[in-house]
C-alpha positions as a Markdown table, in Angstrom:
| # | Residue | x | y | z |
|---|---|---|---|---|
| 1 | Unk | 19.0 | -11.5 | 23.3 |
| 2 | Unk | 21.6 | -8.7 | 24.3 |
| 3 | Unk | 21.4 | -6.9 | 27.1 |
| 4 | Unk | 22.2 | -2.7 | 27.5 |
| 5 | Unk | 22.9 | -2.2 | 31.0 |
| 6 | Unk | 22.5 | 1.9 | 32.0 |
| 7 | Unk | 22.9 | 3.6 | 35.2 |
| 8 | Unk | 22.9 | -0.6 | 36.5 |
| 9 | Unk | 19.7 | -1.3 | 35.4 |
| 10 | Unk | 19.8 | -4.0 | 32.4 |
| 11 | Unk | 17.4 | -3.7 | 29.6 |
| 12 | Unk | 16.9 | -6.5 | 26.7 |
| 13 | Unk | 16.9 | -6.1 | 23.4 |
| 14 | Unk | 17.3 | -8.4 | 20.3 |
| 15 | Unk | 20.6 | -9.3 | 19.0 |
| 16 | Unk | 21.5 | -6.9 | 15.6 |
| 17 | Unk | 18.9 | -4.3 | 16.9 |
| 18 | Unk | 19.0 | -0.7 | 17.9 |
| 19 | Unk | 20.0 | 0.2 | 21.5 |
| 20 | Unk | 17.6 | 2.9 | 21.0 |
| 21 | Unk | 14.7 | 1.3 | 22.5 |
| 22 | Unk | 16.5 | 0.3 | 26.0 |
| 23 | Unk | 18.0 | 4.0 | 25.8 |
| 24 | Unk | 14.9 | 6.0 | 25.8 |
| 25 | Unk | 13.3 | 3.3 | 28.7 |
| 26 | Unk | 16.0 | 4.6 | 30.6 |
| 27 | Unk | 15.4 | 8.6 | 30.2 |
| 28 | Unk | 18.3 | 8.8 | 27.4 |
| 29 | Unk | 17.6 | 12.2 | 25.7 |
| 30 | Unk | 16.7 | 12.3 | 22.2 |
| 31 | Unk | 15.5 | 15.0 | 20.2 |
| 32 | Unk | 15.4 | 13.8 | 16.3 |
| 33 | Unk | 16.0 | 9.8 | 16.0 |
| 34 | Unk | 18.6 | 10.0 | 13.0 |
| 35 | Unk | 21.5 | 10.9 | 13.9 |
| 36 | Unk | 21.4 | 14.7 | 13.2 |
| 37 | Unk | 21.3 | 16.2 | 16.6 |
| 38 | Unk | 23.4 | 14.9 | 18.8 |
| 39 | Unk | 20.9 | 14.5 | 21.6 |
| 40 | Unk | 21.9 | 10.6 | 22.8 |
| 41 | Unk | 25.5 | 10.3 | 23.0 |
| 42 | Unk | 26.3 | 7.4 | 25.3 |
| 43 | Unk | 29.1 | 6.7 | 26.3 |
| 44 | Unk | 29.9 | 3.1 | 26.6 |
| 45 | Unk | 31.9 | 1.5 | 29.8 |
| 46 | Unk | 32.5 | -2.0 | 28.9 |
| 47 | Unk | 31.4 | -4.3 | 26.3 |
| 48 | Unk | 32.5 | -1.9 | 23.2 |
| 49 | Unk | 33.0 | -5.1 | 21.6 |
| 50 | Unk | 29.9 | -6.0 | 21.5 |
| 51 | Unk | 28.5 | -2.9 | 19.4 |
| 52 | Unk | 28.3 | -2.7 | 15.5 |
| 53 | Unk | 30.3 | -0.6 | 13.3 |
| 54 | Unk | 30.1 | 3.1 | 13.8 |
| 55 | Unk | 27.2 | 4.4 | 11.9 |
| 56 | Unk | 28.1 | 7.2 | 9.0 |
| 57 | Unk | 26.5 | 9.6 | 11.6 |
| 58 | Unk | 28.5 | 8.7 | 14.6 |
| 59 | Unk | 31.4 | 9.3 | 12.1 |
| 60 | Unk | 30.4 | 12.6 | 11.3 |
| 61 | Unk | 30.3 | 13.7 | 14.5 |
| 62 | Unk | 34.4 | 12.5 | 14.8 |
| 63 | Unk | 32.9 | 9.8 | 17.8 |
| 64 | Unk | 35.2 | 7.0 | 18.6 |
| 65 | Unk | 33.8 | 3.2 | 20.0 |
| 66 | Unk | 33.9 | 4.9 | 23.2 |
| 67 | Unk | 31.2 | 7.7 | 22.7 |
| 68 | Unk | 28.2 | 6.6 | 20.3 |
| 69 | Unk | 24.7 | 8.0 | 19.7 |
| 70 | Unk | 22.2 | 5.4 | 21.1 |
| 71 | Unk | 19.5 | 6.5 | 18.0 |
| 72 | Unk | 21.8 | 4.8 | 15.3 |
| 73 | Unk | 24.3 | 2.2 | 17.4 |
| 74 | Unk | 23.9 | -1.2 | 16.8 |
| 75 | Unk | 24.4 | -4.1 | 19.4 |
| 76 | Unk | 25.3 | -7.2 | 17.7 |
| 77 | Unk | 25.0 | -9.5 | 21.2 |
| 78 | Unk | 26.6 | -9.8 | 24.5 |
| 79 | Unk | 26.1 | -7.2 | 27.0 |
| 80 | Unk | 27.1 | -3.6 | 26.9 |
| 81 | Unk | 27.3 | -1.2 | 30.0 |
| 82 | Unk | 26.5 | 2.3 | 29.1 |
| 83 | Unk | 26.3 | 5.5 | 30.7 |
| 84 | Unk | 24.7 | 9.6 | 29.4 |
C-alpha cells in the first residue's frame, strides 16, 4: 500500500492506483474526473518520486512533477505528501 498524505492527514491507497480516491476524501476539488478541467491540481511536497509518469493531460496543461491533477496521477508506492 501507498500512502497520500494531504494537509497531514495520510490516506491509503493501493500501489499503481489513482490518488484520486485519497484526494476527494480529503475535500480536493474536482469538477470532471478526466483531466479536462483543471479542477484538482495538487501540488506535491515530497515524495515526487514516488508518482507515475505525467499523464498526456497533465502534459497538456504544461504541469511539471511538482504540480499534477489528482483525477489522472498515478502513485506507483511509497508515500507522497501533497498539498491544493
Amino acid at each position: 500500500m501507498a500512502t497520500v498524505i494531504i494537509d497531514h492527514v495520510p490516506y491509503e491507497v493501493r500501489d499503481g492506483e489513482l490518488i484520486r480516491d485519497a484526494c476527494e476524501k480529503a475535500g480536493v476539488p474536482f469538477n470532471c474526473n478526466t483531466g479536462v478541467c483543471g479542477s484538482c491540481l495538487v501540488k506535491v511536497m515530497e515524495g515526487a518520486g514516488n508518482l507515475g509518469p505525467l499523464a498526456p493531460e497533465e502534459k497538456d496543461y504544461g504541469l511539471d512533477g511538482n504540480t499534477r491533477l489528482a483525477c489522472v496521477c498515478v502513485i506507483n508506492s511509497g508515500t507522497v505528501k501533497l498539498t491544493y
